[in-house]
C-alpha positions, 0 to 999 in steps of 0.5 A: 507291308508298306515300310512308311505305313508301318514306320507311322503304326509304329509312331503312333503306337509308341505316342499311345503308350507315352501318353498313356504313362502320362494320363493313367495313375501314378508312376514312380517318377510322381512323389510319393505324397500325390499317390492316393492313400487308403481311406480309414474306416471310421467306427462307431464306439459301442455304447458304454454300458449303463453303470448300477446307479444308473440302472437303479435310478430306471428301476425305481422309477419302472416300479413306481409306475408298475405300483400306480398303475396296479392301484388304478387299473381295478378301480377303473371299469369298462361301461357298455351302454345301449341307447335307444333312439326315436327317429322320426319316419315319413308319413309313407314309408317308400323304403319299407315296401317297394311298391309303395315307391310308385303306387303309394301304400298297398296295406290300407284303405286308400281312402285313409291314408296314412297321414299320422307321423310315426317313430322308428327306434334304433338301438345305439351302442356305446362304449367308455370307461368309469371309476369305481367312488363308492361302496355302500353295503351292496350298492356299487356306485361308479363315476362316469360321464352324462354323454356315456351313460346319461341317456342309456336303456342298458348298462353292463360293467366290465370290471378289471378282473373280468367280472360283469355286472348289470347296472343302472343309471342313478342321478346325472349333471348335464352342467358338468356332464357328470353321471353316476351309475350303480351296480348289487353285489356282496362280493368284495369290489376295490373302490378309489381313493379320491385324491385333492384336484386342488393341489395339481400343478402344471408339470405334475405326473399324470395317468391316464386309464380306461378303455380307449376304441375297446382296448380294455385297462388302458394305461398312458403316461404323461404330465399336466399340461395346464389347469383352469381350463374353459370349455369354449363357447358353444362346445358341447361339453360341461360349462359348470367346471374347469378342466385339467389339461393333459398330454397323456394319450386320450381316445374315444372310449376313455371317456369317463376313466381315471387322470391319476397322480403318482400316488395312485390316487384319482384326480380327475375323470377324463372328459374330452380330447381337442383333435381335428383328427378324432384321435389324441393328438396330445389334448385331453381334458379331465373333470376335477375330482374336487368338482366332482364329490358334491355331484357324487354326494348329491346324487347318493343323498338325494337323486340329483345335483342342487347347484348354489345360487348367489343372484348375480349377474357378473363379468370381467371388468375392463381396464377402464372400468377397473380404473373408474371403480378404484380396483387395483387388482386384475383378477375378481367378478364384477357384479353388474346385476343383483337380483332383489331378494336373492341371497346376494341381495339379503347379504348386502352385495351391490351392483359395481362390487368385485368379487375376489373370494369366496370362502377360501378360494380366490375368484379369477374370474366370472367364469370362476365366480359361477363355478365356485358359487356352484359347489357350494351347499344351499342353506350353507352360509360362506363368507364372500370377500369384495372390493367396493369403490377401492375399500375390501368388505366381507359379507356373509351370504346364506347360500340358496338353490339354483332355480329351475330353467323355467323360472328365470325369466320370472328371476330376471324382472328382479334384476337391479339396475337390469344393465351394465354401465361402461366408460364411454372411451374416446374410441367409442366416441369415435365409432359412434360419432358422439361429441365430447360433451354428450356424456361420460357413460354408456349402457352396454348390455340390457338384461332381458324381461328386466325392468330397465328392458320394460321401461326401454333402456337400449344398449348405446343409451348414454347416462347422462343424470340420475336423480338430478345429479350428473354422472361423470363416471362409472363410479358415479353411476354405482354410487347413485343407483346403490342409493336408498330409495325406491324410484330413480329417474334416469336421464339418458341421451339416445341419438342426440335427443335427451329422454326421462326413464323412471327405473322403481326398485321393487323387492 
């Protein structure tokens, strides 16, 4: 080999092991601390183990609810339900017979066509849950929802033991979609113990048990979320209650089932979920079991539900009308209307008292109002607390029969004084574009078929007089139309034109 070619290999394989002393991990000529040390392995301590208290504290707690959960689970039931459905069906049945499609029917004269619209039944099944209320010798009564059983043909209980019975439908309540169905049978049947809804709060432990989507003896667990709650308008759901809230899981087919307390006792029947899904998302509403025991009752004693009828229309009062009326308090039922000759009338209610109380129970509101005045008894009579231009009066009132659908329109031609009267606020000026001086209060709704709606009192009519005197507030108004007279003539200002209604108070 060439000696300078191989003096240059030589260097150059001596400058790669120079460098490579240099570039390739430590050497003894580094300090020690450079040199990279062994990571430590980090453990995780294994959990302590639970002491005996601890263990103890969960084991009461398990068997409490393995207690409660035996209670409920045999008074609740399994209810299997056919509905029989009419459906309308096309003058010429296409569908039914193919060559009816194109050369229109083949069975018949066609000089007779068929022209008589029929019906086609459709047989619909159903599924929820009920609660065992009642046992009279052999009759069996069990507690469900109307939207279960309201409409079905055919009824069948699962009982929690597996036994079976045919039952049929006795009385319902669409207004709290409550029904009640019953079952024969001399053997022994447990029947739940009714608790007292009137005594839950929100943070309360509650038990959900039923038959959600065909699971049978379903149990949940969770708390009251709330209590008080409201159907919202247009919701298809019973209007004449309110609803315990909770978040134990409820599903389809719970519907009718128990809300339990710790105690075992039934303080509610599941009702309802609030889901965008179909599916618990933690939402489920009950019908209080207070509500509920008059509809029991009623239906056993007499085949259907009598709804107290007080013969008001009422509502919330606003912050001005509450100032205008000298109510200092922000809760009650603001009485608009009374109906001549109702039991509110004989006992002396007026139009523009506030209603606070009924019996024993605060009235919250309107809404309240109705269902309080609901549960109560007709020929019963309840002691009403109101608060009339700033003074509480306590009237007592003979309790009458809800009337019938059909007759409330003959109801309302009694309505007095057949409309709402409202402070007439700088903002409602403005949004009417009224002056200052053209008056102090206007008309806000108009009852239908009343009289003030025959005489042609508007809603934006504003008061101007009664009687000749001038009205310059809500509490004037009240005052002037509660009088001791017949015939009052009202001066109203309607599109800047003053007008003379007469108003006659007939009982």
């Amino acid at each position: 080999m060439n000696l300078p070619i191989l003096r240059r290999s030589l260097t150059s394989i001596l400058f790669l092991f120079v460098f490579s002393l240099f570039s390739c991990g430590p050497t003894a000529t580094q300090p020690a601390e450079a040199q990279p040390q062994p990571q430590a392995q980090t453990q995780t301590p294994d959990p302590s183990p639970l002491s005996k208290a601890e263990l103890g504290t969960l084991e009461t707690y398990q068997t409490a609810l393995r207690k409660v959960a035996q209670k409920v689970l045999p008074v609740v039931v399994e209810i299997d339900v056919v509905e029989v459905v009419k459906q309308p069906v096309p003058v010429f049945d296409f569908f039914g017979n193919p060559f009816e499609f194109f050369f229109g029917p083949q069975d018949r004269d066609r000089r007779t066509p068929r022209t008589q619209p029929q019906e086609r039944e459709f047989r619909k099944q159903g599924l929820g849950s009920g609660v065992i209320v009642r046992k009279n010798g052999k009759t069996v009564y069990i507690l469900t929802n109307n939207h279960v059983a309201g409409n079905a043909s055919e009824i069948k209980v699962t009982l929690y033991d597996g036994r079976q019975f045919d039952a049929k439908l006795v009385g319902t309540d669409a207004r709290k979609d409550l029904a009640l169905v019953s079952f024969e049978t001399t053997e022994p049947i447990p029947v739940a113990e009714l608790g007292d809804s009137d005594k839950v709060q929100v943070g309360d432990f509650a038990i959900a048990v039923g038959n959600p989507l065909g699971f049978e003896s379903t149990v949940t667990f969770g708390i009251v979320s709330a209590v008080g709650r409201k159907a919202k308008p247009g919701m298809d759901v019973g209007s004449f209650t309110d609803y315990i809230q909770t978040d134990a899981a409820i599903n389809p087919g719970n519907s009718g089932g128990a809300l339990a307390n710790i105690y075992g006792q039934v303080i509610g029947i599941n009702t309802w979920i609030a889901s965008q899904s179909g599916g618990s998302i933690g939402l489920g509403f009950a019908i209080p079991i207070n509500n509920a025991k008059k509809v029991i009752e009623d239906i056993i004693t007499k085949g259907s539900v009598e709804y107290g009828w007080l013969g008001v229309n009422s509502g919330d009062p606003s912050k001005e009308l509450r100032d205008s009326m000298g109510i200092k308090t922000s809760t009650g039922a603001f009485v608009f209307d009374v109906f001549l000759g109702s039991p509110a009338d004989k006992a002396g209610i007026q139009p523009g008292d506030l209603i606070v109380r009924v019996g024993n129970s605060e009235v919250k509101n309107s809404n309240d109002l109705v269902r309080l005045v609901g549960n109560l008894s007709p020929g019963k009579t309840t002691e009403f607390q109101v608060i009339r231009f700033g003074e509480t009066r306590t009237v007592t009132v003979r309790m009458e029969a809800r009337k019938p659908e059909s007759e409330l329109d003959k109801i309302a031609r009694k309505a007095w004084p057949g409309f709402s009267a409202v402070a007439l606020t700088e903002q409602i000026r403005k949004n009417l574009n009224l002056g200052s001086d053209v008056g102090k209060v206007i008309i806000g709704n108009v009852t239908s078929n009343s009289p003030a709606d025959s005489a042609g009192l508007r809603t934006g009519d504003i008061i101007r007089e009664i009687n000749g005197k001038k009205i310059n507030s809500v509490g004037d108004f009240y005052r002037e139309i509660n009088a001791n007279q017949k015939e009052f003539m009202i001066r109203i200002n309607r599109s800047g034109n003053d007008f003379l209604i007469g108003l006659v108070k007939e009982r």
